[in-house]
C-alpha positions, 0 to 999 in steps of 0.5 A: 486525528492522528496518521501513520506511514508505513514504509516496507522495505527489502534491501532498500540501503540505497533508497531508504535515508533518502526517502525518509529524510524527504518525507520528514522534511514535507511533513514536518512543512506541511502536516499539522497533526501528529504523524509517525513514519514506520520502517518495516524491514521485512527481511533485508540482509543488507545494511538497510537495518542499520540504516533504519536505526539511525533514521529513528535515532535521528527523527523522533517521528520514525520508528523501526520494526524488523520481521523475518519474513519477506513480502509486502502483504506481511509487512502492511499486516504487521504494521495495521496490526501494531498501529495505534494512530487513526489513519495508517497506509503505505508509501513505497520508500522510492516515493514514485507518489508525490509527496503532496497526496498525504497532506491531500489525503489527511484533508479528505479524511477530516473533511469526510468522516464517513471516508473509509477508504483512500485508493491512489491511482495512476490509471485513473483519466485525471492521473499523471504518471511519468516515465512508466515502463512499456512492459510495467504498463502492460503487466498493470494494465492486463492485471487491472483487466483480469480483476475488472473481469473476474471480481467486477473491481470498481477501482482503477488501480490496485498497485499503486503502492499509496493506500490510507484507511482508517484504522479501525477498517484496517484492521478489520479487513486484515483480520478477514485477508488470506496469509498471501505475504506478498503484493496481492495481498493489497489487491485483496484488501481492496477487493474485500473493501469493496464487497462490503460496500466500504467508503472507498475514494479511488484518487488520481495521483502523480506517479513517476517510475523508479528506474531502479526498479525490475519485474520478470514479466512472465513470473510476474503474469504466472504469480497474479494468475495464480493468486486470482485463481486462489481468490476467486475460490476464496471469495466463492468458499466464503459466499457458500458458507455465509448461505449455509449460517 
């Protein structure tokens, strides 16, 4: 078995090195199968690329692949697309998700291998997460509600931004995803994994907040409503035309 990290990054010059060199040292302590770790700049017009080529010149575990447009949905595609490994997933570059949860998931894939599909969550009951802002907790929370309400969603969280499948499912939902370019494009993943009725694990984890980090609560709210509505439509076009072959 074989794993591969994806790590989209925006003008992550001051996160980056650190999180990357993080990472190699628990994997190379820690994990016994073969891993790659993939630095996918989706845009940066910083010095984060030059950042990157150092980091693979540096690791040869660590590859770096630049695209031109911006988003995390974009970002995660180009990476399933390009992954030859068994198990590809993304890792926010600030590692808010303790490190220990790859070694944890790699074991439930090879323990389990009609595991399809690792979800991590900080809402779940047995979830730890630490320093979470009020307005962050509020903006998650009113989303996971929206998505239980309109999609029925079985998991407790939908961006947690630690997510691992096996390759093959990857790929196939990708191929079936909308062209969002952004975060919503991951929600939609598991959405359409669980209309299929895929093998989804919805793990606990240990999260903490990056202080580094903002959100423009109204735009925020505005933007998940927008991409439930569009969606919803989506999902119901989809249904008709499956009647209608």
């Amino acid at each position: 078995m074989t794993i591969n990290i994806l790590f989209p990054v925006l003008n992550e010059h001051l996160r980056l090195e650190k999180g990357i060199d993080k990472c190699m040292a628990y994997m190379r302590e820690n994990v016994k199968i073969p891993y790659k770790l993939t630095i996918v700049d989706n845009g940066s017009d910083d010095d984060t690329p030059d950042i990157a080529r150092r980091l693979e010149k540096k690791y040869e575990e660590v590859e770096y692949v630049r695209i031109e447009e911006r988003g995390v949905g974009i970002a995660f595609k180009t990476g399933v697309e390009r992954t030859t490994s068994d198990i590809v997933g993304y890792m926010d570059i600030d590692l808010s998700t303790d490190l220990s949860y790859l070694d944890k998931t790699i074991k439930l894939f090879e323990k389990d291998n009609k595991l399809q599909y690792v979800n991590g969550s900080r809402f779940s009951k047995d979830s730890q997460t630490h320093g979470r802002k009020w307005y962050r907790k509020i903006t998650s929370a009113g989303l996971i509600l929206i998505l239980k309400t309109v999609f029925h969603m079985k998991a407790t969280d939908a961006l947690c931004g630690f997510t691992f499948l096996r390759s093959d499912v990857a790929k196939k939902l990708v191929k079936q995803c909308s062209d969002d370019k952004g975060w919503f494009y991951t929600v939609e993943l598991l959405l359409r994994a669980e209309r299929q009725n895929m093998r989804i694990l919805d793990m606990p984890i240990e999260w903490v907040e990056d202080y580094d980090t903002t959100v423009n609560v109204p735009k925020t709210i505005k933007n998940y409503i927008i991409r439930i509505v569009k969606l919803k439509k989506l999902f119901r076009e989809e249904k008709r035309y499956a009647r209608i072959s």
